[in-house]
Structure formats: C-alpha cells, structure tokens
Residue frames as qw, qx, qy, qz and C-alpha x, y, z in Angstrom:
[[0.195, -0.135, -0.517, 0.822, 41.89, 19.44, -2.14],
 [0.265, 0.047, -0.085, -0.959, 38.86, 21.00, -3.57],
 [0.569, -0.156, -0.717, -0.371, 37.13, 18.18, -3.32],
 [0.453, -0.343, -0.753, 0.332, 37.60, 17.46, 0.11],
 [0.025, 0.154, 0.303, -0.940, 36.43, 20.88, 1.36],
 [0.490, -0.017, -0.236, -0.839, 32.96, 20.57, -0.82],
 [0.500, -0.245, -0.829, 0.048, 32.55, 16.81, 0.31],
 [0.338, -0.302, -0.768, 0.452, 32.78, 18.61, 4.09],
 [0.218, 0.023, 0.093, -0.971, 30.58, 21.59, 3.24],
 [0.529, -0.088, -0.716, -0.447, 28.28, 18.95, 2.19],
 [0.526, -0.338, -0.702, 0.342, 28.32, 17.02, 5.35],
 [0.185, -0.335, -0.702, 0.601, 27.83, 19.99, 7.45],
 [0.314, -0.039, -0.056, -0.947, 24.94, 21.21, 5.75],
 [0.668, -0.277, -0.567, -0.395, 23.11, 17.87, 6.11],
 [0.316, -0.266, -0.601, 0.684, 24.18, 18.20, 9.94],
 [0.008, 0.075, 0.288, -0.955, 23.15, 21.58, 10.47],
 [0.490, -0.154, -0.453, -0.729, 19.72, 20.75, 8.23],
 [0.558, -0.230, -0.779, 0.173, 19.41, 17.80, 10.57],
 [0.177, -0.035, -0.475, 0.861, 20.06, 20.25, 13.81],
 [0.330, -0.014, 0.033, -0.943, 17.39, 23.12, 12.69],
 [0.679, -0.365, -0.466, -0.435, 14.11, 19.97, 12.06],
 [0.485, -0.315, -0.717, 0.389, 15.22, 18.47, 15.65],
 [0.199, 0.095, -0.058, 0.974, 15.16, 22.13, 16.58],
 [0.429, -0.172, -0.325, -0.825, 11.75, 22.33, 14.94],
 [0.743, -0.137, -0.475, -0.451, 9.96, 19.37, 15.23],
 [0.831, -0.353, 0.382, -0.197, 11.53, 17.22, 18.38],
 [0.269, 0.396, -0.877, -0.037, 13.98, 14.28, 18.27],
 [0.889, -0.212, 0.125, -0.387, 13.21, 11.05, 18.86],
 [0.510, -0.423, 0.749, 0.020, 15.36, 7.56, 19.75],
 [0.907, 0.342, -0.162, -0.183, 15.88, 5.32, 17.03],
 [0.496, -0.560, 0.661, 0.051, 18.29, 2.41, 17.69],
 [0.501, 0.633, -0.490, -0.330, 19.97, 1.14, 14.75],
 [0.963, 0.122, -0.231, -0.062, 20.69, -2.73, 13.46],
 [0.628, 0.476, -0.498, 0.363, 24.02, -2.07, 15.74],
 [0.501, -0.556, -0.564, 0.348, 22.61, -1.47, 18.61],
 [0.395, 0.044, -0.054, 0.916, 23.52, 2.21, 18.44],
 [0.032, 0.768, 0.618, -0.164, 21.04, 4.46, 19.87],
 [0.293, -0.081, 0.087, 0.949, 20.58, 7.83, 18.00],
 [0.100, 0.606, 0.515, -0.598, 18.49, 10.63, 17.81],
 [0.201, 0.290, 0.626, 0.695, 16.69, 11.32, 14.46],
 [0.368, -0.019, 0.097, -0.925, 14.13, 14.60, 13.71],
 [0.373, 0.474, 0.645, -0.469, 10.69, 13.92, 14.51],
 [0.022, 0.497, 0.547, 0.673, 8.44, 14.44, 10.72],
 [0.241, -0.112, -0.025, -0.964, 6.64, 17.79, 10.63],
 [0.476, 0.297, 0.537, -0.630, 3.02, 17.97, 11.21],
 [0.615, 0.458, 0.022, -0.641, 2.33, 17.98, 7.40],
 [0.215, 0.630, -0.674, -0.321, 4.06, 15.32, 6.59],
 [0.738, -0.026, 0.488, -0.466, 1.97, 12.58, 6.40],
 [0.105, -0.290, 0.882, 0.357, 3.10, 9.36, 4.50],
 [0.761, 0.181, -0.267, -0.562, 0.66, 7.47, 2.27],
 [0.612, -0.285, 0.687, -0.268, -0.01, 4.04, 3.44],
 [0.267, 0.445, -0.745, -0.419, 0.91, 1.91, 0.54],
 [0.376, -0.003, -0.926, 0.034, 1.55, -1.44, 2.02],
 [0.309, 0.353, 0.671, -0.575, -2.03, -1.10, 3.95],
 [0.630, 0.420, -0.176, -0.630, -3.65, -0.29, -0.02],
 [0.456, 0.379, -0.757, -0.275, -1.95, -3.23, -1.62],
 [0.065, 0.014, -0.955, 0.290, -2.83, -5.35, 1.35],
 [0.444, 0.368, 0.562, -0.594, -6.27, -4.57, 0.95],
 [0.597, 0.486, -0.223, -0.598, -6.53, -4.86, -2.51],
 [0.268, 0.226, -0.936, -0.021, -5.31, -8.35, -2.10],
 [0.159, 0.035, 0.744, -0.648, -7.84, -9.01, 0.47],
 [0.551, 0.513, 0.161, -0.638, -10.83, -7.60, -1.47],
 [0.551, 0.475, -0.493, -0.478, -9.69, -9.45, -4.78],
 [0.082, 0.109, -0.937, 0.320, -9.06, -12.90, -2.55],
 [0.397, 0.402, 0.553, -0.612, -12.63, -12.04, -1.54],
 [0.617, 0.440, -0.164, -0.631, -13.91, -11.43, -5.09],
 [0.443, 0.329, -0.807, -0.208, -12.34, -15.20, -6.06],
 [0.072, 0.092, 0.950, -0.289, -13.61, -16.96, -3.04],
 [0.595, 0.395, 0.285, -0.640, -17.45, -15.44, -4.04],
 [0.680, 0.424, -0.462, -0.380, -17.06, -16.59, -7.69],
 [0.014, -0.249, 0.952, -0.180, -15.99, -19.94, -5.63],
 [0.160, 0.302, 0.817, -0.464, -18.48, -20.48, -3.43],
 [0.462, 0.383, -0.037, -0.799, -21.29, -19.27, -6.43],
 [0.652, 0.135, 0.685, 0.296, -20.13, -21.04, -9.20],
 [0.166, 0.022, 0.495, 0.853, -19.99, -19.35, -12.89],
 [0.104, -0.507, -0.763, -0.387, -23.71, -19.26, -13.49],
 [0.340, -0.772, -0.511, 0.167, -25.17, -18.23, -10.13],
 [0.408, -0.271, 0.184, 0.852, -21.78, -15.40, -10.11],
 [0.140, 0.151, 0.368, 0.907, -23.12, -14.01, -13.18],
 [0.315, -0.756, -0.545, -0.181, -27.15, -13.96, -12.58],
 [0.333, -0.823, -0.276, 0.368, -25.86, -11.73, -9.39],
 [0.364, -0.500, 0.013, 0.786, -24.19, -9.46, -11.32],
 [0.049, 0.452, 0.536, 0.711, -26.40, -9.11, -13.99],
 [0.291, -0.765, -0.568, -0.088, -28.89, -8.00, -11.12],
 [0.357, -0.582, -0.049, 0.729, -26.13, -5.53, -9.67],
 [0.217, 0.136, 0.502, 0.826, -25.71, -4.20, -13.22],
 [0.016, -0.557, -0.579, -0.595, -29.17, -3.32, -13.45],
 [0.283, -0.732, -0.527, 0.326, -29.12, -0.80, -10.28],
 [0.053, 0.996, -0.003, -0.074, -27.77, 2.88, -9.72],
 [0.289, 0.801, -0.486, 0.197, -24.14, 4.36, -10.05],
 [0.182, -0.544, 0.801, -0.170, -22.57, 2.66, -7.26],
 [0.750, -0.055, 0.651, -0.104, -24.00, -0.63, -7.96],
 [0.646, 0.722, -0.243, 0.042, -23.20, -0.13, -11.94],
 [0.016, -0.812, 0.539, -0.225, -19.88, 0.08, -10.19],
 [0.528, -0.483, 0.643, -0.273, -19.56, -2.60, -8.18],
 [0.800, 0.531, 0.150, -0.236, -20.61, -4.42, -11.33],
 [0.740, 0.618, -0.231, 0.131, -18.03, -3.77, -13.09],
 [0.240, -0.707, 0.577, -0.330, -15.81, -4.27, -10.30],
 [0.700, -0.132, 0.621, -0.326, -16.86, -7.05, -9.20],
 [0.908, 0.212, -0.018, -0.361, -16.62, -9.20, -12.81],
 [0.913, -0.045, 0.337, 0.227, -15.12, -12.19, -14.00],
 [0.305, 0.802, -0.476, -0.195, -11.40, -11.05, -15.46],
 [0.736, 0.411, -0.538, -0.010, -9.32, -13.48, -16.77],
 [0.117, 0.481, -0.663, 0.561, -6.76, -13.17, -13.15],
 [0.696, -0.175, 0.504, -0.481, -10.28, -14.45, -10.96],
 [0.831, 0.318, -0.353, -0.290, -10.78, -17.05, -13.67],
 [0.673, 0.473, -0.560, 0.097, -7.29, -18.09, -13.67],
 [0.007, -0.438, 0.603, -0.667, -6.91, -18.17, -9.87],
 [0.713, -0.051, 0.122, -0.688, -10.03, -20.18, -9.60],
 [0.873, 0.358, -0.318, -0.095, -9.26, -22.74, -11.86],
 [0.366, 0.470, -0.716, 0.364, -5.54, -23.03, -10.38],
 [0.528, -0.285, 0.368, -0.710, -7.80, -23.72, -7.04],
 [0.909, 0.089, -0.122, -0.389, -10.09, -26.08, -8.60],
 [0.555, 0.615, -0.543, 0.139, -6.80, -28.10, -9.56],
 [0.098, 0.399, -0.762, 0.500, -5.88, -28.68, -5.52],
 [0.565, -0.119, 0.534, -0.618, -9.11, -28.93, -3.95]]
C-alpha cells in the first residue's frame, strides 16, 4: 500500500513539474506515433541543445573531403602540399597536421582504388 501512494506522489509531481514549465515557457502540439495530439512544455530560453548529428555530419564531410584531395593528388603531389602548408604560421601548421595522411585516409583510399 505504501508503494502505491509513493508511485502516485511520483506521478503527480512529474504532472505538476510538467504544469509549472507549460506555465513558464508555453506549450506546444506534439502528435505522437498514435496519432494522439498532446501538449508538451516549450524548452526555456537557455536551453539550447548541442547539435551533434550536424558535428559528426560534418566531420564526415570534411574527412570524405580530405580522402578525395589525397585522391585526386596522388601520394607524392599530397605530400609536397603539405610540406609547403607545414612550413607557414599557426593555422597553417594546423591544417598540416590536420590535413595528413593517417592510416583511416590511406586505408579508405586504397579500399577505393580496389573499385574504381
């Protein structure tokens, strides 16, 4: 019996928490894989999510991009241009060492080579 009375103190404190952000912040419609339309708080002003799956999709992009240059170079010419990046300021040090040959461009090259 004591369980079931802390289960429903439970439940209506995530209600009533629910109540006070609509309260706060606004409600908005959100209709649910049943078709059920219901009304969830609005996020605060400060609550701003980090955009993960917009990093990882760019760090695919940009490393897709670093394998098609070492493509469309070839090993030799690849390296000559980063020996010449190597030998500028900080952010082109940088991009240097960004920008070399790890094992993952290698191997992703090569697995390339293989189809085309």
């Amino acid at each position: 019996m004591a369980s079931d009375k802390t289960e429903f103190e439970r439940r209506v404190a995530r209600i009533e928490k629910r109540k006070l952000a609509m309260a706060e912040h606004g409600a908005r419609k959100k209709v649910g894989k049943d078709g059920l339309v219901e009304y969830v708080p609005k996020r605060g002003p400060l609550s701003i999510r980090f955009p993960w799956r917009a990093m990882l999709l760019l760090a695919l992009l940009l490393f897709a991009g670093k394998v098609g240059l070492f493509r469309a170079l070839g090993p030799e010419a690849y390296a000559a241009k980063l020996g010449a990046l190597s030998q500028g300021d900080g952010i082109d040090q940088l991009g240097a060492r960004v920008m070399t040959v790890d094992p993952a461009t290698q191997w992703i090259s090569d697995q390339l080579d293989r189809f085309l």
